[in-house]
VMD Tcl script that draws the C-alpha trace (Angstrom):
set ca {
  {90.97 83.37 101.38}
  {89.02 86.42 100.29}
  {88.40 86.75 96.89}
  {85.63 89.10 96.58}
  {85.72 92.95 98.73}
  {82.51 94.48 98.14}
  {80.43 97.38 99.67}
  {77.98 97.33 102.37}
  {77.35 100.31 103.78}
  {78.55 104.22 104.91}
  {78.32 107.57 106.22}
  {79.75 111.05 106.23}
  {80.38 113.78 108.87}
  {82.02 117.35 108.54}
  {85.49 118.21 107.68}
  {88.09 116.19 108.69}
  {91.82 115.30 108.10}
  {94.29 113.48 110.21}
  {91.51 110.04 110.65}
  {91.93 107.45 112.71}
  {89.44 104.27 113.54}
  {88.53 101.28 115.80}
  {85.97 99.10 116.52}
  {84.33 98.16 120.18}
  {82.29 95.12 118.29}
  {80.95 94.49 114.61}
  {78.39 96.88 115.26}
  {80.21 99.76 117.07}
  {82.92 102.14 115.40}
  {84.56 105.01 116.33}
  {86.69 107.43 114.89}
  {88.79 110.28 115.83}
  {90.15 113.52 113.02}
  {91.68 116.82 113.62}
  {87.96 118.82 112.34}
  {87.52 121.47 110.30}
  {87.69 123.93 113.13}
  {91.44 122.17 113.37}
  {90.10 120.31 117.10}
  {89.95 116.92 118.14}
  {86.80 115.19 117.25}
  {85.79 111.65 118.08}
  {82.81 109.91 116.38}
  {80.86 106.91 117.03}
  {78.96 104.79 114.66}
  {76.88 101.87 114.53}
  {76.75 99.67 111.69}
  {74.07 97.15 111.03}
  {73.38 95.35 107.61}
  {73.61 98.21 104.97}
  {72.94 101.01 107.26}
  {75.65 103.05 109.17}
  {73.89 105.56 111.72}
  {76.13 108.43 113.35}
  {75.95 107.99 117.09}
  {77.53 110.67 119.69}
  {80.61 112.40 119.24}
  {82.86 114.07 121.52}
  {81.81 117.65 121.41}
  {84.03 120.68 122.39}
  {86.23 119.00 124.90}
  {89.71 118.96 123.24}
  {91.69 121.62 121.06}
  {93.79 121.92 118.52}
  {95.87 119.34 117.55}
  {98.14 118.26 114.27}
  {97.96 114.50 114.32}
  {95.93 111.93 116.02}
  {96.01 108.02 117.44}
  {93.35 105.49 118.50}
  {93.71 103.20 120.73}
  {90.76 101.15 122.71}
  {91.51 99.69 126.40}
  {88.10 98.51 127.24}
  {85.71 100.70 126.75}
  {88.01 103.27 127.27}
  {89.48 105.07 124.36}
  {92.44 106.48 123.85}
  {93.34 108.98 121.58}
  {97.42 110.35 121.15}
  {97.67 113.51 119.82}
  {100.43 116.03 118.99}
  {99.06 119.00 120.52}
  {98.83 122.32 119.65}
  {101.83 123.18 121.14}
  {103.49 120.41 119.22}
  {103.80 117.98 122.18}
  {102.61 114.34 122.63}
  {98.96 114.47 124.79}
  {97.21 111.50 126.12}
  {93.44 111.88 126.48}
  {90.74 109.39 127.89}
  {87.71 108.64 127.04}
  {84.51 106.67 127.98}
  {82.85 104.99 125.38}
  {79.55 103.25 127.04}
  {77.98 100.13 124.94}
  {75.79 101.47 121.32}
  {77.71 104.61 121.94}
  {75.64 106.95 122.99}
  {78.08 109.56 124.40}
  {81.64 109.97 124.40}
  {82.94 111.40 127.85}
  {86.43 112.96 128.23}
  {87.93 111.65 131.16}
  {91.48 113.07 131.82}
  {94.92 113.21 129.90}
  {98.98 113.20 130.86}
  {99.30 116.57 130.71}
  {102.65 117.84 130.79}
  {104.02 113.83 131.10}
  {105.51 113.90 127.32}
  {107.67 116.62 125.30}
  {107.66 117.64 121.41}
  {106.19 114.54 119.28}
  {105.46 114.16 115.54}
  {104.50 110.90 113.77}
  {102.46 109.70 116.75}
  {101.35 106.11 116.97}
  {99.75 103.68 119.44}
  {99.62 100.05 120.68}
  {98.55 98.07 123.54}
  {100.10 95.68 125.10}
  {100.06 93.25 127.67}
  {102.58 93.38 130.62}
  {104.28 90.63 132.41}
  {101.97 91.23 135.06}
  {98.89 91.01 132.97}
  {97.72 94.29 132.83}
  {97.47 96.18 129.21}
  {99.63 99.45 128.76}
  {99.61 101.62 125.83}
  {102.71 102.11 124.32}
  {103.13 104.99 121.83}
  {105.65 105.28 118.89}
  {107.16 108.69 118.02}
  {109.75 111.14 116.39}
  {111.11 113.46 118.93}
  {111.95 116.49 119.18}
  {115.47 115.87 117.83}
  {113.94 113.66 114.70}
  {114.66 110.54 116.72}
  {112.47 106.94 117.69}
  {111.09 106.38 121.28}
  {108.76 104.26 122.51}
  {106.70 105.35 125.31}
  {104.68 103.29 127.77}
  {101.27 104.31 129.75}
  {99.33 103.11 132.22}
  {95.60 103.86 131.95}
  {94.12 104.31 135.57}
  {90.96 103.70 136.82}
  {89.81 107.42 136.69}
  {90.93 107.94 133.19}
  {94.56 109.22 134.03}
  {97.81 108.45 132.93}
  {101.11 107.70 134.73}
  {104.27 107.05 132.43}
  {105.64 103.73 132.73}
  {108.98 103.98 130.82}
  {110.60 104.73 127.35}
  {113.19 103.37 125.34}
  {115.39 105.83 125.83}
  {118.20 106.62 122.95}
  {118.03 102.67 121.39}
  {116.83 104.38 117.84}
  {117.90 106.65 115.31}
  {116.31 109.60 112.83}
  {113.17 108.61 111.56}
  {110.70 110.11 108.59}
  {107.59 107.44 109.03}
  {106.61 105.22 111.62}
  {104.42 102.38 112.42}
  {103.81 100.12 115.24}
  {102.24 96.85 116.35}
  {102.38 94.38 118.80}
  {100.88 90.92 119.48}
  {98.15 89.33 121.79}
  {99.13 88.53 124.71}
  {102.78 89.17 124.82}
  {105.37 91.70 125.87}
  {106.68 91.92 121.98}
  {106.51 94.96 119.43}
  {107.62 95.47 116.17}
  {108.50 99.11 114.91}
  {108.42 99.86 111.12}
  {110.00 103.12 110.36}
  {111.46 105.04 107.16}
  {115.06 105.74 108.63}
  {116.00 109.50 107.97}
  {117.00 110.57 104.51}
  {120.32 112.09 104.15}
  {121.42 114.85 101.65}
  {122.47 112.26 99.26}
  {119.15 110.35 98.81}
  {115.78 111.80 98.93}
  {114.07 109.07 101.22}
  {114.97 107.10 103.85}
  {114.70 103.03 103.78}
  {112.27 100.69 105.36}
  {114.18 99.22 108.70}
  {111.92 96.89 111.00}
  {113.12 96.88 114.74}
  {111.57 94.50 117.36}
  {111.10 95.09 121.06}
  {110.24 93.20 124.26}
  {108.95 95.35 127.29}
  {109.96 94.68 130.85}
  {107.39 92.98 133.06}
  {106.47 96.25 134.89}
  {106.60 98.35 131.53}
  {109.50 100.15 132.70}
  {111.76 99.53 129.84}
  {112.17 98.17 126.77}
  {114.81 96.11 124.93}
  {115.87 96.72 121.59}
  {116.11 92.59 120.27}
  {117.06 93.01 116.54}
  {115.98 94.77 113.17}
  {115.78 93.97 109.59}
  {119.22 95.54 108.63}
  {119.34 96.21 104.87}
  {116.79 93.97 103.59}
  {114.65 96.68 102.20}
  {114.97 99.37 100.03}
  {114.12 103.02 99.62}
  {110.27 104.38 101.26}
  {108.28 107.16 101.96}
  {105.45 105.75 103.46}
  {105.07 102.65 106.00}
  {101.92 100.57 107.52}
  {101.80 97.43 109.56}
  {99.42 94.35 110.81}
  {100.61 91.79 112.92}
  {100.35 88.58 111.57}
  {98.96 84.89 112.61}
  {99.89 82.06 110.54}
  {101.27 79.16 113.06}
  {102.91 77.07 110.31}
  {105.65 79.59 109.79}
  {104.74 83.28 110.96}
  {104.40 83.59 114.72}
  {104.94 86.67 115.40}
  {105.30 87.72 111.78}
  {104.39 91.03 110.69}
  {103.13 92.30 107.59}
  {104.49 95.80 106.03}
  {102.83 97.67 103.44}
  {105.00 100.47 101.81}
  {105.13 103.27 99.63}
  {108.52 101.87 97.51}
  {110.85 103.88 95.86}
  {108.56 103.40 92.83}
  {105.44 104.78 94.12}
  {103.92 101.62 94.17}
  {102.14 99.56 97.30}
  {104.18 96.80 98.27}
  {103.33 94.20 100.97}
  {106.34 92.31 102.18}
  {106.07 89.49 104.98}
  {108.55 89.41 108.16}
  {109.14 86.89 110.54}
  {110.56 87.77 113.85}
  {113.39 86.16 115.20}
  {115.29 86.29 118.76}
  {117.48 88.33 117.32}
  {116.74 89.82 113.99}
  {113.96 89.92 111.68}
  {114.39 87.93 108.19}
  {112.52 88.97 105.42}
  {110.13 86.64 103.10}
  {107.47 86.61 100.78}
  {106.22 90.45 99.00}
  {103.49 91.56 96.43}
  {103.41 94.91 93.92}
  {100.89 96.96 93.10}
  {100.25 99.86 91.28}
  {100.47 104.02 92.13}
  {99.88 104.20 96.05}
  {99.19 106.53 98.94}
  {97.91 106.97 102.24}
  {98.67 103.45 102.55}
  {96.90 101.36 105.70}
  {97.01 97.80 106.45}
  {94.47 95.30 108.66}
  {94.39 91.43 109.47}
  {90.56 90.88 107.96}
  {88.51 88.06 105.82}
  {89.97 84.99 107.35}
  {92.56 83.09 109.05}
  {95.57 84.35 107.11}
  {93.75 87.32 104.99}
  {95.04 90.48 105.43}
  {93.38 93.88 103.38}
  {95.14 96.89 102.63}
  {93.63 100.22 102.35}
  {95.29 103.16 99.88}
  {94.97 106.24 97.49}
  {95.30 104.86 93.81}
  {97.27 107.17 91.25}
  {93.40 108.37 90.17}
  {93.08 109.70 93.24}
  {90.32 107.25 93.78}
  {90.17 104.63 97.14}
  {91.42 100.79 96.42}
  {91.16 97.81 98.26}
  {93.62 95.01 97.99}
  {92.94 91.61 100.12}
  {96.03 89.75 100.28}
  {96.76 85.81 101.63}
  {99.96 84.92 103.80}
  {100.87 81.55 102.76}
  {103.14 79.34 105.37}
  {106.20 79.45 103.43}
  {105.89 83.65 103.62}
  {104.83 83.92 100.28}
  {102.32 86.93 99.71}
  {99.79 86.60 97.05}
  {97.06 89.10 95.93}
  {93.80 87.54 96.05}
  {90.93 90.18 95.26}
  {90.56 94.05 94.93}
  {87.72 96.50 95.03}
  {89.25 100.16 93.14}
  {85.45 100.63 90.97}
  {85.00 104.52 93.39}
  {85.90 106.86 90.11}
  {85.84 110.45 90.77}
  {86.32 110.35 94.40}
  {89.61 112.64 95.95}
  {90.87 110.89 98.25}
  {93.94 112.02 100.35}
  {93.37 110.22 103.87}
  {92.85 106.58 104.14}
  {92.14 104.40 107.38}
  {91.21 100.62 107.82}
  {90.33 98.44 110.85}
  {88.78 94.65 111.10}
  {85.76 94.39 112.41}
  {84.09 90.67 113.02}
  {83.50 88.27 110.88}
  {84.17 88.51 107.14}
  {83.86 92.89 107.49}
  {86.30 95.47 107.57}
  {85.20 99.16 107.88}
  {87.69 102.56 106.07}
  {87.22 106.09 107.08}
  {88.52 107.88 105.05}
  {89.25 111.60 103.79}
  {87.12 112.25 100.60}
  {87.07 116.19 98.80}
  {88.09 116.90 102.76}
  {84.98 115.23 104.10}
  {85.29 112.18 106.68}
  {83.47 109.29 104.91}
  {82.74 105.65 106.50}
  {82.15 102.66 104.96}
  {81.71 99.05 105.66}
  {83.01 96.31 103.14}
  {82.17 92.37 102.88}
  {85.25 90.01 102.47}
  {84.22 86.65 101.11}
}
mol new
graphics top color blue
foreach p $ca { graphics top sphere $p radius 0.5 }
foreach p [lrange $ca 0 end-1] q [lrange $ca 1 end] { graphics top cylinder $p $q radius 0.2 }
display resetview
């Protein structure tokens, strides 16, 4: 259980909004943001003790783009991206050990259409092999799922989609779980005239052995109420939660709120949940022990708060320790990832800058 978050360490770059982050080991970060010159620009770091040092980044090689993914494969990364021209974009890169250059290796290219709300996952096939599988809105406001296979020279052939198994959507995240062929969706369903914002809906998936296709299981119905902002971790507590997912929302309130799913054969029942105060730019990771989970958010000061939360076996969700001491910082981006141990790392957007920072769980 953690009941302390405290600071180790950090570092800044340049301008940068639209952040995402990973990590290759304890020691080696990377992020990716849309830079102040409005381009894709990956990052690496290396974190050791209370030092983060800047390693390579990716240099000119990629243009303008409006949101961005992460995914790792490897030492490959990934990165999604709605392009310039407003349509999804695959792009590999090489990401050799202490990170001292970031290579672009290749992308899909004309393989996807118009995109918005871009996420990524990996999972593993029935054939055991790992495809990424991006979540999206389309062009006509609707969910697909989209599944790629990452070749051995960095390109990209398109495995399959889910075709027209989801409605209109105004958020989504996605997640999926080691070594399976499952995937949960969380997504804000599309607000109507009558009400300004949608509701939460979870809908899980299982991918065909080959990654052709994917079938739509069950969802979470009306269990939840009004959103307008959604994050997700997978979860790992035997005793009652496997697969389980944790969401953490913007409610109709304006306040975080982590509730805890458990996915069935064919539904998903809803369990244990836990409100906070004023939150935004919400973001959620598995971190600090076996059944710790932190979450990542904007406060109503404008100021960055960690909450660490523990997933009981019953479901129940109980707050456990919280770090919110940064006053005077602007935050409007936040972005959280596990790394080993009893360390998680944020980058986040701060006055527009791209700050990173390491925290200790115990």
């Amino acid at each position: 259980m953690v009941t302390t978050i405290k600071p180790i360490g950090g570092n800044s770059a340049g301008e940068a909004s639209k952040i995402a982050v990973q990590a290759f080991s304890s020691s080696e970060i990377l992020t990716a943001c849309k830079n102040g010159s409005n381009n894709l620009e990956l990052i690496g770091w290396l974190s050791s003790g209370m030092t983060v040092t800047r390693a390579a980044d990716s240099g000119h090689h990629a243009g303008h783009v409006d949101e961005v993914a992460l995914s790792l494969l490897g030492r490959r990364a990934v990165t999604a991206v709605r392009s310039g021209s407003g349509h999804l974009l695959l792009i590999s890169w090489e990401c050799p050990p202490q990170l001292g250059s970031i290579t672009r290796l290749a992308d899909s290219g004309t393989l996807a259409g118009a995109a918005s709300l871009i996420c990524a996952t990996t999972v593993l096939t029935g054939f055991g092999t790992e495809v990424l599988v991006t979540a999206l809105r389309t062009g006509s406001g609707k969910l697909k799922l989209i599944s790629w296979q990452l070749q051995g020279d960095g390109s990209f052939t398109r495995l399959g989609d889910s075709g027209s198994n989801a409605g209109k959507v105004d958020s989504i995240a996605i997640t999926s779980f080691p070594g399976t062929d499952l995937i949960v969706t969380a997504v804000q369903t599309s607000h109507s005239i009558l009400a300004l914002h949608g509701r939460l809906k979870l809908i899980a998936w299982r991918m065909a052995p080959n990654g052709a296709t994917f079938t739509r299981l069950g969802d979470s119905a009306d269990q939840a109420g009004v959103i307008s902002e959604v994050a997700m971790a997978a979860t790992s507590v035997p005793e009652f939660f496997s697969p389980g997912v944790l969401t953490a929302v913007k409610n109709g309130s304006g306040n975080l709120e982590v509730i805890a799913w458990r996915v069935l054969n064919d539904g998903i029942q809803r369990f244990g949940t836990s409100e906070a105060g004023t939150a935004s730019k919400i973001a959620i990771t598995k971190a600090g022990g076996p059944s710790s989970y932190v979450a990542s958010m904007r406060r109503g000061s404008n100021d960055i708060e960690l909450i660490a939360y523990e997933l009981a076996g019953n479901g129940a969700v109980t707050r456990t320790a919280s770090f919110g001491e940064r006053q005077g910082t602007d935050v409007s981006e936040t972005a959280i990832q596990s790394l080993a141990g009893d360390e998680a790392v944020t980058a986040i957007r701060n006055r527009n800058f791209l700050n990173v920072n390491t925290w200790r769980l115990t």
